[in-house]
C-alpha positions in Angstrom: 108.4 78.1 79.7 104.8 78.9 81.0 104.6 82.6 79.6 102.0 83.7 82.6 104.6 82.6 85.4 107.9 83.8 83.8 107.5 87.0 86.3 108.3 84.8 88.9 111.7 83.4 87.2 112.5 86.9 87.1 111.7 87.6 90.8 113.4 84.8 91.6 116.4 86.0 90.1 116.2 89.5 91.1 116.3 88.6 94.3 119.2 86.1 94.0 121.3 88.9 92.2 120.1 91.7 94.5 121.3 89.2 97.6 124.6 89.1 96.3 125.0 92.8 94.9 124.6 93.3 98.7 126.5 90.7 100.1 130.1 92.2 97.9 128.9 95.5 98.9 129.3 94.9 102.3 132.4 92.9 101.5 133.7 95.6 99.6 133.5 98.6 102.5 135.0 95.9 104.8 137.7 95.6 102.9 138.5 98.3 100.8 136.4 101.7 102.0 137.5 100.9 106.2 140.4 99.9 106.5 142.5 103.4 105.6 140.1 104.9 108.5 140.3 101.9 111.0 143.2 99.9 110.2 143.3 96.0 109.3 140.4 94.5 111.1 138.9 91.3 109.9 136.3 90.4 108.3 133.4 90.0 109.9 129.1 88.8 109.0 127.1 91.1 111.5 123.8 91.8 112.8 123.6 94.1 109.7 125.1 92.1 107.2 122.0 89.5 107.9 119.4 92.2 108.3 120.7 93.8 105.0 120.0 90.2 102.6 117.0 89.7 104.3 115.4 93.6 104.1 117.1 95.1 101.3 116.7 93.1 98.2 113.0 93.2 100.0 113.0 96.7 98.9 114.6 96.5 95.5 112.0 94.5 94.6 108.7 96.7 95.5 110.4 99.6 94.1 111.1 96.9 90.8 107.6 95.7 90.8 106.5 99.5 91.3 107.8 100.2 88.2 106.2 97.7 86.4 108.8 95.3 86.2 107.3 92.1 86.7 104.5 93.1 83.8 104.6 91.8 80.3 108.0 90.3 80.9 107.4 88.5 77.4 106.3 91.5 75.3 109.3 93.8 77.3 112.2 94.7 75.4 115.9 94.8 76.0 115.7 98.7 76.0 112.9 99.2 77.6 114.1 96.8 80.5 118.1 98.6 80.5 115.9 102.0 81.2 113.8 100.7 83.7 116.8 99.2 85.6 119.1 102.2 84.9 115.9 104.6 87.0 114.8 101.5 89.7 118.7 101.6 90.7 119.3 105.1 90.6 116.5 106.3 92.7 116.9 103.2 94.6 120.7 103.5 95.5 119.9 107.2 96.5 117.1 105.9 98.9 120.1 103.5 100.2 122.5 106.1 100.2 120.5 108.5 102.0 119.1 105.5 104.8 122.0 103.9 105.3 125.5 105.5 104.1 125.2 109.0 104.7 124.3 108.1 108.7 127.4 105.7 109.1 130.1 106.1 111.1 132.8 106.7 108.3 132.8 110.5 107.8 135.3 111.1 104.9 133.4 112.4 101.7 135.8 110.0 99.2 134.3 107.0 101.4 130.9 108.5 100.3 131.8 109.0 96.9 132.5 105.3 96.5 129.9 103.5 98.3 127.5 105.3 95.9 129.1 103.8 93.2 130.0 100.6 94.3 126.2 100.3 95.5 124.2 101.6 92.2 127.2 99.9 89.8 126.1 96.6 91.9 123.0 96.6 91.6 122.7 97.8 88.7 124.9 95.2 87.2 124.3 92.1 88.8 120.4 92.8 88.1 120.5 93.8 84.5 123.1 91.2 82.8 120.6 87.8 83.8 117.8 89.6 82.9 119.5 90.9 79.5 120.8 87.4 79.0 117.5 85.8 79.8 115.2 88.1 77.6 117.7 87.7 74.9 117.3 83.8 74.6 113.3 84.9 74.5 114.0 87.3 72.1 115.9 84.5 69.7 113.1 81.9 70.6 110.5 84.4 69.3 112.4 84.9 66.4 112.7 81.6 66.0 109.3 81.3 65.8 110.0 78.3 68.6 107.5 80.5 70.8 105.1 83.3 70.6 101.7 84.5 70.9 98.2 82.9 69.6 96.9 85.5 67.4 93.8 85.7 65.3 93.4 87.5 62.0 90.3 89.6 61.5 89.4 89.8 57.4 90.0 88.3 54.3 90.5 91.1 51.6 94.2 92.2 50.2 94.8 93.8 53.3 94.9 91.4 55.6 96.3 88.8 53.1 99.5 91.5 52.9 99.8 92.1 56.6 100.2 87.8 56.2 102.5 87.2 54.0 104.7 90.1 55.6 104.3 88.7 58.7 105.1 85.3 57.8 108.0 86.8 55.2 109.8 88.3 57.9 113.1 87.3 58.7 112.6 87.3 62.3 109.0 87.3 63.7 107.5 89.3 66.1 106.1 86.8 68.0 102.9 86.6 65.9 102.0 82.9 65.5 98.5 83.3 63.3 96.2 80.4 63.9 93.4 81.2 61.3 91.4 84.3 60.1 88.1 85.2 60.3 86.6 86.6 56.6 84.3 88.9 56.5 81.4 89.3 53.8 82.0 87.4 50.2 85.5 85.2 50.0 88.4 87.5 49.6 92.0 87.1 49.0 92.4 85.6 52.2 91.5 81.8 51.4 91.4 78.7 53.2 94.6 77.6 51.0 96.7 79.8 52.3 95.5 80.2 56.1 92.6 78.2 58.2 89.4 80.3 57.6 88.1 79.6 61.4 84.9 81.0 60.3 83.0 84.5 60.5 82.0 87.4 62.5 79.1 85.8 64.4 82.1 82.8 65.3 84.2 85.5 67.1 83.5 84.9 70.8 83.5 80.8 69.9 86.9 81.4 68.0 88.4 83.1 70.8 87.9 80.7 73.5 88.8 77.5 71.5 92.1 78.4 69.8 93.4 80.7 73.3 93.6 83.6 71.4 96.3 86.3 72.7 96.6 88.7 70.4 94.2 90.1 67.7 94.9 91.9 64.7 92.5 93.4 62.5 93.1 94.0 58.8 89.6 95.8 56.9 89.5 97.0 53.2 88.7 100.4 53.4 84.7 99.9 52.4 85.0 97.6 55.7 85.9 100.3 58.3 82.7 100.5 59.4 82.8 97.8 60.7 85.6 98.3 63.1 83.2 100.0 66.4 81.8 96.6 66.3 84.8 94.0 66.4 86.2 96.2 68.7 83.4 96.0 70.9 82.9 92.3 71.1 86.2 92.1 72.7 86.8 94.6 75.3 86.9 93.5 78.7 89.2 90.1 78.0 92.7 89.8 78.1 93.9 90.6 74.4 96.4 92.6 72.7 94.1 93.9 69.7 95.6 95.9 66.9 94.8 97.1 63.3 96.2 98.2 60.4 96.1 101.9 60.5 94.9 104.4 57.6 96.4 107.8 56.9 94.0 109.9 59.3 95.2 107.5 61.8 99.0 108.5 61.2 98.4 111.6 60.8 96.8 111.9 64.2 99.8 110.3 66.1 97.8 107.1 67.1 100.0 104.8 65.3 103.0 103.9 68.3 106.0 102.0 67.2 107.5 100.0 69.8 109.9 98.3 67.3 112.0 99.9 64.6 111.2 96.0 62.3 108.0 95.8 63.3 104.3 96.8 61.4 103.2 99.4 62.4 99.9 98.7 64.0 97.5 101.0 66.2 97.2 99.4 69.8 93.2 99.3 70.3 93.7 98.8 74.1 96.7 100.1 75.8 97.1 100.5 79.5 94.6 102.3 81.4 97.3 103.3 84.2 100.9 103.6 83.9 102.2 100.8 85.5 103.6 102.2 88.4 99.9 104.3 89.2 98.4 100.9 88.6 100.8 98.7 91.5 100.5 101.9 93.7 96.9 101.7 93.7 96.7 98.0 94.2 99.3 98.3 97.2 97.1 100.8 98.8 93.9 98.6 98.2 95.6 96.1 100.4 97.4 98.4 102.6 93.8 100.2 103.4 91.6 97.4 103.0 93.5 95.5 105.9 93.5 98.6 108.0 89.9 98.9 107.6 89.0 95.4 108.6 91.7 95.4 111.5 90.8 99.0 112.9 86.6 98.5 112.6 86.7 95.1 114.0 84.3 96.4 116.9 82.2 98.2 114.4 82.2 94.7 112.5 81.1 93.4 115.4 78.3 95.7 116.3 76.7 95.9 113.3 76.9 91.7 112.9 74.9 91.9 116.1 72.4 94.5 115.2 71.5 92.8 112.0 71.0 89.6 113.5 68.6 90.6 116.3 67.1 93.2 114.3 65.6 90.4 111.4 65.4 86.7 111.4 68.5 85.5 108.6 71.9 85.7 108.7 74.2 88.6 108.9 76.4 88.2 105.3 74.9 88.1 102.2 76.5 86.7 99.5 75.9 87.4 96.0 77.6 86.3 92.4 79.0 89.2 90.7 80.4 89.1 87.7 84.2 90.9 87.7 87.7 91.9 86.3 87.7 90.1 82.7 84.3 88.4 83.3 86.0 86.3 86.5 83.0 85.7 88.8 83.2 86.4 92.3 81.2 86.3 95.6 80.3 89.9 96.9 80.0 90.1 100.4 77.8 92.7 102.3 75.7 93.3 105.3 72.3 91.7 105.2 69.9 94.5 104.4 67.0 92.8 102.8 64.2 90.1 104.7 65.2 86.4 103.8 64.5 84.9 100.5 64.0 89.1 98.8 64.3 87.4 95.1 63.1 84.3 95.6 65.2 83.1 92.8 64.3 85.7 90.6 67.4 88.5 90.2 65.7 91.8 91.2 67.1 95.5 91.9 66.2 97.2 95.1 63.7 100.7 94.2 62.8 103.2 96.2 60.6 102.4 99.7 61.2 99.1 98.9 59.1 96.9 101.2 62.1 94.0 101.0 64.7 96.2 102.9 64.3 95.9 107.2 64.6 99.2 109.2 68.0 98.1 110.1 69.4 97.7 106.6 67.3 101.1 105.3 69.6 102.9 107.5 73.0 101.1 106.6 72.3 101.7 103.0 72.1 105.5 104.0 75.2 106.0 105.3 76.8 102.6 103.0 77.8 100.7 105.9 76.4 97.3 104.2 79.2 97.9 102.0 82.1 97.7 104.8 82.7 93.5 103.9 84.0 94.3 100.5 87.1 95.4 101.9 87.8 91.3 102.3 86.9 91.6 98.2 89.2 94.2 98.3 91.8 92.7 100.1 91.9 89.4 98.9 91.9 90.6 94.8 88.0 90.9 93.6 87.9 94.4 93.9 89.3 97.6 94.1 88.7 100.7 96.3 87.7 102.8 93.5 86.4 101.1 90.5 82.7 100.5 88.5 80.5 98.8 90.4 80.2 94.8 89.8 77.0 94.1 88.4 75.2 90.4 87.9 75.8 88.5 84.6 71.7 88.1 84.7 71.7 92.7 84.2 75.2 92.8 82.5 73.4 90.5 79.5 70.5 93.1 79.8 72.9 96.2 79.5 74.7 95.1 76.6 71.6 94.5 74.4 71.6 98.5 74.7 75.1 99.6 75.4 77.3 97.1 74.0 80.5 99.4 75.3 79.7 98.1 78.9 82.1 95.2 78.4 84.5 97.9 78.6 84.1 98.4 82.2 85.7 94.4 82.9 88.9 95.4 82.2 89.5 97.1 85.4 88.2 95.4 89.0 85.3 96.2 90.0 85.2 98.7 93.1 83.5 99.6 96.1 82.9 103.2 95.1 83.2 104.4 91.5 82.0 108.0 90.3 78.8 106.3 88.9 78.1 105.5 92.5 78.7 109.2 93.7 76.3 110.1 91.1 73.6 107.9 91.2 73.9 105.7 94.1 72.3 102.5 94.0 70.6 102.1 90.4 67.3 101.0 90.7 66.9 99.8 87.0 68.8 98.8 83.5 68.2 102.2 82.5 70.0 103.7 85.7 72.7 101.2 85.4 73.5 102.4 81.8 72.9 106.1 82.4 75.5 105.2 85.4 77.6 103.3 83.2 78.9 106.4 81.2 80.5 108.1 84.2 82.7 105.0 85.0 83.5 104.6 81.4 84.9 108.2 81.5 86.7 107.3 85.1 88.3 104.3 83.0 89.6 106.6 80.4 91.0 109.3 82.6 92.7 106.7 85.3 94.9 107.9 88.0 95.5 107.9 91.4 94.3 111.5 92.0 91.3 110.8 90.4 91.0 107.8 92.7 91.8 110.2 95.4 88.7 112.5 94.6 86.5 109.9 94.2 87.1 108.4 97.6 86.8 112.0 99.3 83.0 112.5 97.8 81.9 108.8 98.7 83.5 109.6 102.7 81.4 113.1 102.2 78.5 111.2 100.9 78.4 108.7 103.3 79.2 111.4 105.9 75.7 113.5 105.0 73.6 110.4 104.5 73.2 110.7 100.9 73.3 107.1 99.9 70.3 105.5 98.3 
């Protein structure tokens, strides 16, 4: 089973169960709850019966995938998933309760009493069990060692050969399947006899890519540590689970999180920026605003097409490659604000009285209206309301010759306003960029919807005053 699409097996059966938890709901007040108040009446499929498997396994599932449901399912465990369900179906049941029980016709506070339990013991049961049962056979296929994760080994010393062989020892796995190492300095007591030496430091991008590397784990003697900053740093902004081998400062300090009473204890070197419910909140309302801004502004759309296109000979988009969320290219759209052919093929940042720029686009990038098209980035996935600003792979390789940490910034989409942007506005230069740079990289590490929130109220005030550059 395709590991990156198992979240739709479980939707799929989340809403098969939550369809039926509703369908012997309703059967069950037909039967059982009305009766004493109404007498024998039969059995009847409504108007609301058909509404009800249509709209309300609808809403199970955004408050399921609001919880973060749907993320990880392979790394989730049982526990973890018998909480999650235990809250999702309490607070949802209330929601139910409170929308659609409370209000019905059937007055009598016993009747109340048990459609409350009938409703969350349904749901609640009928969604747990296939899910318990499913992430159980993962579980023993892990354990197995029949399927797990890619993972690479970083050093070569008695460390990391320990972390191996206990690994490898353990009854069960954790899902670890070790491909090679990578050895650092002179031969260790990690050798090629007892795990593929894939090759060395320098080889870590190349190593990476070719073996589909998911997890990371990095195992340094202690004269080694050093070199840590700088592992670390050639692999933030991709998709991996990296961890390492904690030492007693680390412990001490409370970084080391145990997630499983067998397994090593490692220190996670990238958790989650945003909880996951903060995280699908904000990407609901990117698309929920996005799609109200391009529906609402259509006639400002409009105008604006019009005024650039009489105003300058070109066309009215422009379309540039940016470089976004884990390094994924994408096509930035704006309002054309520069004369035709600006760069002419040579990547250049806009400065200050720039000659490029037409009357009509000095005034858009005032008040940021060239920026209204990236709501369709926004909309359709590419970017994000609030986020650092996507940059060109021609600057980004640039910026990391002097700030190495700016891969950091690609593990988040990129966004149409960021607190770099409130700062500085458009940067005019590498140096600007990185000076820029260390305001988003502080945004990334204090994530949340209310910063999100403040962010988006100083860009509306900027743009309000005419402050953009």
């Amino acid at each position: 089973m395709n590991k990156n699409r198992l979240w739709r097996v479980f939707v799929a059966m989340d809403a098969i169960s939550l369809s039926l938890a509703w369908a012997l709901f309703y059967t069950y007040r037909k039967i059982y709850l009305e009766p004493p108040v109404f007498g024998d009446i039969p059995l009847t499929f409504n108007e609301s019966f058909y509404l009800g498997i249509i709209f309300i396994p609808a809403f199970w599932l955004l408050v399921y995938y609001l919880m973060g449901s749907y993320r990880r399912v392979y790394r989730k465990s049982r526990l973890q998933d018998l909480a999650q369900t235990l809250t999702a179906s309490f607070l949802g049941s209330v929601l139910l309760f409170f929308a659609l029980v409370l209000d019905d016709f059937v007055k009598a506070p016993a009747v109340f009493r048990d459609s409350f339990i009938a409703l969350f013991s349904l749901f609640f049961l009928l969604r747990f069990i296939p899910r318990f049962l499913v992430l159980t056979y993962i579980k023993h296929r892990i354990g197995q060692r029949k399927i797990g994760f890619s993972t690479l080994l970083i050093g070569s010393g008695q460390r990391a050969k320990a972390l191996y062989e206990e690994l490898e020892n353990d009854v069960f796995s954790q899902g670890y399947l070790i491909r090679g190492f990578v050895g650092i300095g002179m031969p260790g007591a990690l050798r090629q006899d007892v795990l593929p030496h894939l090759g060395g430091l320098p080889d870590l991008q190349r190593i990476l890519g070719e073996k589909n590397i998911e997890e990371v784990l990095i195992a340094l003697e202690p004269d080694e540590t050093g070199l840590a900053s700088g592992i670390v740093r050639q692999m933030e902004g991709q998709s991996l689970a990296v961890k390492m081998i904690p030492n007693t400062a680390d412990i001490l300090a409370g970084r080391v999180k145990m997630k499983n009473v067998f397994g090593t204890a490692l220190i996670e070197i990238f958790p989650e920026l945003m909880p996951p419910f903060q995280s699908n909140v904000k990407r609901m309302l990117d698309i929920g605003l996005s799609a109200l801004v391009l529906i609402s502004l259509l006639p400002v759309y409009i105008l604006i097409g019009l005024w650039v296109k009489t105003s300058s000979k070109g066309p009215i988009w422009y379309l540039q490659e940016r470089v976004g969320h884990l390094g994924k290219p994408f096509h930035i759209i704006k309002f054309r604000t520069m004369i035709v052919e600006a760069e002419q093929g040579i990547p250049m940042l806009s400065r200050a009285n720039d000659p490029r720029i037409t009357p009509v686009g000095r005034l858009l990038r005032k008040y940021r209206l060239d920026e209204l098209p990236q709501f369709f980035n926004v909309l359709v996935g590419d970017m994000s309301l609030v986020g650092p600003r996507p940059e060109r792979q021609y600057f980004i390789d640039q910026i990391v010759l002097q700030a190495p940490e700016y891969r950091y910034l690609l593990k988040v989409r990129p966004g149409i306003t960021s607190w770099g942007m409130v700062k500085y506005g458009y940067a005019q230069n590498v140096g600007q960029m990185i000076a820029r740079m260390k305001y988003d990289l502080i945004y990334l590490e204090n994530m949340s919807l209310a910063m999100d929130f403040k962010i988006f109220l100083y860009t509306v005030l900027t743009i309000a005053l005419g402050k953009g550059k």
